[in-house]
N, C-alpha and C positions, 0 to 999 in steps of 0.2 A: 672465470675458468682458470686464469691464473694464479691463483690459489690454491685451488685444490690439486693442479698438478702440483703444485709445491709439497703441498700436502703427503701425494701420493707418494713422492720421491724420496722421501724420510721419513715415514709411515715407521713409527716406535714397533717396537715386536709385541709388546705390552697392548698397541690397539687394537692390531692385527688380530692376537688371542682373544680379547672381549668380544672383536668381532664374531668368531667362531661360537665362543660360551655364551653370548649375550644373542645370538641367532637360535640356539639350541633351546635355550631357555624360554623367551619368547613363542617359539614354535611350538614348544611342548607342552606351556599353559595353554597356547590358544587353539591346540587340540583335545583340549578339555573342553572346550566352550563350543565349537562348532565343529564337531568331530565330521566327517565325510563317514566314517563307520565305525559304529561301536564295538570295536574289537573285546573279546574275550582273553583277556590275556594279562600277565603281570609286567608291567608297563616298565616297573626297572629292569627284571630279569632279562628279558626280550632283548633290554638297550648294551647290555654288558659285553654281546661281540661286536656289535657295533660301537659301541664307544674304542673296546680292542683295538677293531681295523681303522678307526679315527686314528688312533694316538700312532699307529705306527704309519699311516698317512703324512700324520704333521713329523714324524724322526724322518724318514724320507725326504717330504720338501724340506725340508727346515736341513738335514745333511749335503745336502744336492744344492741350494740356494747359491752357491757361489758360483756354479753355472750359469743361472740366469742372471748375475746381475754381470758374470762378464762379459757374455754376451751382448747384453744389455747395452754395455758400454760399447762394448767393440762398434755396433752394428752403426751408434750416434756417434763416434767418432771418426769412422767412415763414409758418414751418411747414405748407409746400405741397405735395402729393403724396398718395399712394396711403397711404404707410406713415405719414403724419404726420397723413389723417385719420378712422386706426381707432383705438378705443379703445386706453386705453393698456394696452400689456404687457412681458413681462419683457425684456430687453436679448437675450440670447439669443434668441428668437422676433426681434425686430425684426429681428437682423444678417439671421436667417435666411430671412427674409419677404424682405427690403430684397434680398439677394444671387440667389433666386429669382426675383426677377422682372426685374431687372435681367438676369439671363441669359436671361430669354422675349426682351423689346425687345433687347438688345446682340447676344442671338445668337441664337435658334431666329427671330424674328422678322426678322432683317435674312436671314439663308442663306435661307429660305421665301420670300421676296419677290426674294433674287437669281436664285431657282432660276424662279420666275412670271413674270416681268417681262423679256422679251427682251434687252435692250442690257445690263441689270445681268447675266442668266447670261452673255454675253459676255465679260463686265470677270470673273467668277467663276471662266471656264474655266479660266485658265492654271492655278488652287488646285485641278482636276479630270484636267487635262493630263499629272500625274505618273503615269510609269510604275510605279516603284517608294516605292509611299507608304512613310516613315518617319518620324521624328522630327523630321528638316530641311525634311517638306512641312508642319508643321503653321503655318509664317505663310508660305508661298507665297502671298502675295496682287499680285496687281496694287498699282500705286499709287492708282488709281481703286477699286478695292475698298478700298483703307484707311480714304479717304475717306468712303467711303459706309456701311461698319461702324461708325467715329467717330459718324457723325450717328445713326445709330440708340441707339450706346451715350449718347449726349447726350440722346437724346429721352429715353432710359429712366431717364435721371437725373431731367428734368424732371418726367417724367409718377410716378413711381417716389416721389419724394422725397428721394431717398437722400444725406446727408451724407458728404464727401471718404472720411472712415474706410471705407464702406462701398461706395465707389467702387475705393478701391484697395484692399481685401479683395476684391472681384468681380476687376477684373481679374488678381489674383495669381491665384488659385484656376483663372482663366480660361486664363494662361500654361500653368501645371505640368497641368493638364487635358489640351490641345489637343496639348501635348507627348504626355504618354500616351495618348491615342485614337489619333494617328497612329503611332506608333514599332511599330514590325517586330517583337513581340516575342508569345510565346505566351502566355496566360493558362490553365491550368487550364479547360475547358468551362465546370464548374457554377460554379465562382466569377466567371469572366466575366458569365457566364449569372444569378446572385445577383446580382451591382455592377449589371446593367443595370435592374435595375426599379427604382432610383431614381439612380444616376447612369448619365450615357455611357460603357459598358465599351470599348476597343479592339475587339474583333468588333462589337460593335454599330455605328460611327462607319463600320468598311473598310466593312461594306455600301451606306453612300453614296458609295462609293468606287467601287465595283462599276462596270466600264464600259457597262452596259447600262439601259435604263428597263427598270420602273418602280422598282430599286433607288436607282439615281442620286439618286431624285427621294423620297426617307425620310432617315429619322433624323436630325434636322437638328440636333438639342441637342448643345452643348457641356459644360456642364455636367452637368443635371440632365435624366435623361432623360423623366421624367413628362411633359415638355411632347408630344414625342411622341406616349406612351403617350394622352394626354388631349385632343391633336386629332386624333386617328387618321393620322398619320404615320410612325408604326412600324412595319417590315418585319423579316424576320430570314429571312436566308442563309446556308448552312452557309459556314464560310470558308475549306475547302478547296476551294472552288467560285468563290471570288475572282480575278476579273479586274480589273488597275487601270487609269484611263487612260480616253476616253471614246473614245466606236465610232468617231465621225464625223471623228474629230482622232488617226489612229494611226501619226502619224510622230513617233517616240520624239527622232528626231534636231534635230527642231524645236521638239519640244515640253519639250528642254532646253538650247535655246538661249538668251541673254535677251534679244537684238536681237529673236526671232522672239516670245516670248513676251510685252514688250512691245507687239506689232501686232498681238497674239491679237484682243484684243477688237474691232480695226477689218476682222476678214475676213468675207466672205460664211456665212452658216452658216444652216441652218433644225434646228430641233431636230427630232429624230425622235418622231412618234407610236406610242406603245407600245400594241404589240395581241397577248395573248395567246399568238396562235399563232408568235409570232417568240421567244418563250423555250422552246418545246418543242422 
């Protein structure tokens, strides 16, 4: 274990990147092979805003980065935080404590509040607006959504206590995750179905996917699905019953534009109230 925190804590930018490109790559062959559904579609075309909202994704963290390693530092040099003031235990337990909760604040916490909070699901939609979820939608985010995931994943450092290593151990895990939830590919039923009682299996993740409430509005973890399972946010839909894309927003041709998807968040919209009788 102590090595790969080592590891973690001088993690080249050079691995970091392979990490992303060698996840994208991976995902996107092995959604040739065991596709979840054979989409109709031009498989580069589709990926070009989505690669867009990647790259301005990684100028974002990658601009913003000297936040969280000061934090980072400040919080271990203090010994401040959630993980630094429980008894002491073994380094394994701590990575795993540290990297758990950091994914509740960094993500089950920031998507939960995007999804509550009117103007933020707005800045969210364009990441809900994909027709065809894959591998290339998993950092579809707005630039305003960058932002606003950053400060959560800050706060969870803060609040968290979590030292650099354990920062970028989260978000690695965080990458190669988001890549596999989203990517096109079948899993086995019961093994899907085993991975989700304690991580985010793919079937689990498309059902937030699902273009309808009250689906939409579940399974919010990236990581680990317990958080879910433990504030009663967990739904499950068969996923041959998977519709992508949201009701309200079903012009495919806009909704992969990137002139159009940048001015997503600035248009009229009222979210729909979900009432039973409108999923029968």
């Amino acid at each position: 274990m102590e090595s790969i925190i080592a590891y973690f804590e001088t993690i080249p930018s050079l691995h970091r990147s392979l990490l992303l490109v060698g996840g994208i790559t991976f995902f996107w062959l092995l959604e040739g092979t065991v596709p979840l559904f054979r989409f109709k579609y031009k498989k580069w075309k589709h990926a070009v805003p989505n690669f867009f909202f990647t790259l301005t994704t990684i100028l974002i963290n990658f601009g913003l980065a000297f936040l969280l390693l000061s934090t980072a530092d400040w919080v271990k040099a203090n010994d401040f935080g959630i993980i630094n003031w429980l008894p002491e235990m073994p380094l394994w337990m701590y990575a795993l404590l540290g990297v758990l909760l950091l994914d509740f604040f960094g993500a089950y916490l920031a998507h939960y509040v995007e999804h509550k909070v009117k103007p933020l699901w707005m800045v969210h939609l364009v990441h809900h607006t994909d027709h065809k979820v894959d591998t290339t939608t998993a950092n579809r985010h707005h630039p305003i959504e960058s932002l606003v995931r950053f400060a959560f994943t800050l706060l969870g450092v803060f609040v968290v206590g979590t030292p650099i290593a354990l920062v970028f151990l989260y978000q690695s895990l965080s990458v190669v995750f988001t890549q596999l939830t989203h990517a096109n590919i079948k899993l086995p039923r019961q093994l899907d179905k085993a991975m989700s009682y304690v991580l985010v299996s793919p079937d689990m993740h498309k059902i937030h996917h699902h273009y309808r409430l009250p689906y939409t509005d579940s399974n919010y973890g990236n990581i680990f699905s317990v958080w879910d399972r433990l504030l009663g946010t967990y739904m499950y839909l068969d996923r041959d019953k998977l519709v992508y894309g949201v009701d309200v927003f079903p012009d495919e041709q806009k909704n992969s534009n990137i002139a159009d998807l940048l001015k997503q968040p600035f248009q009229k919209y009222e979210k729909p109230t979900f009432t039973p009788e409108s999923e029968k």
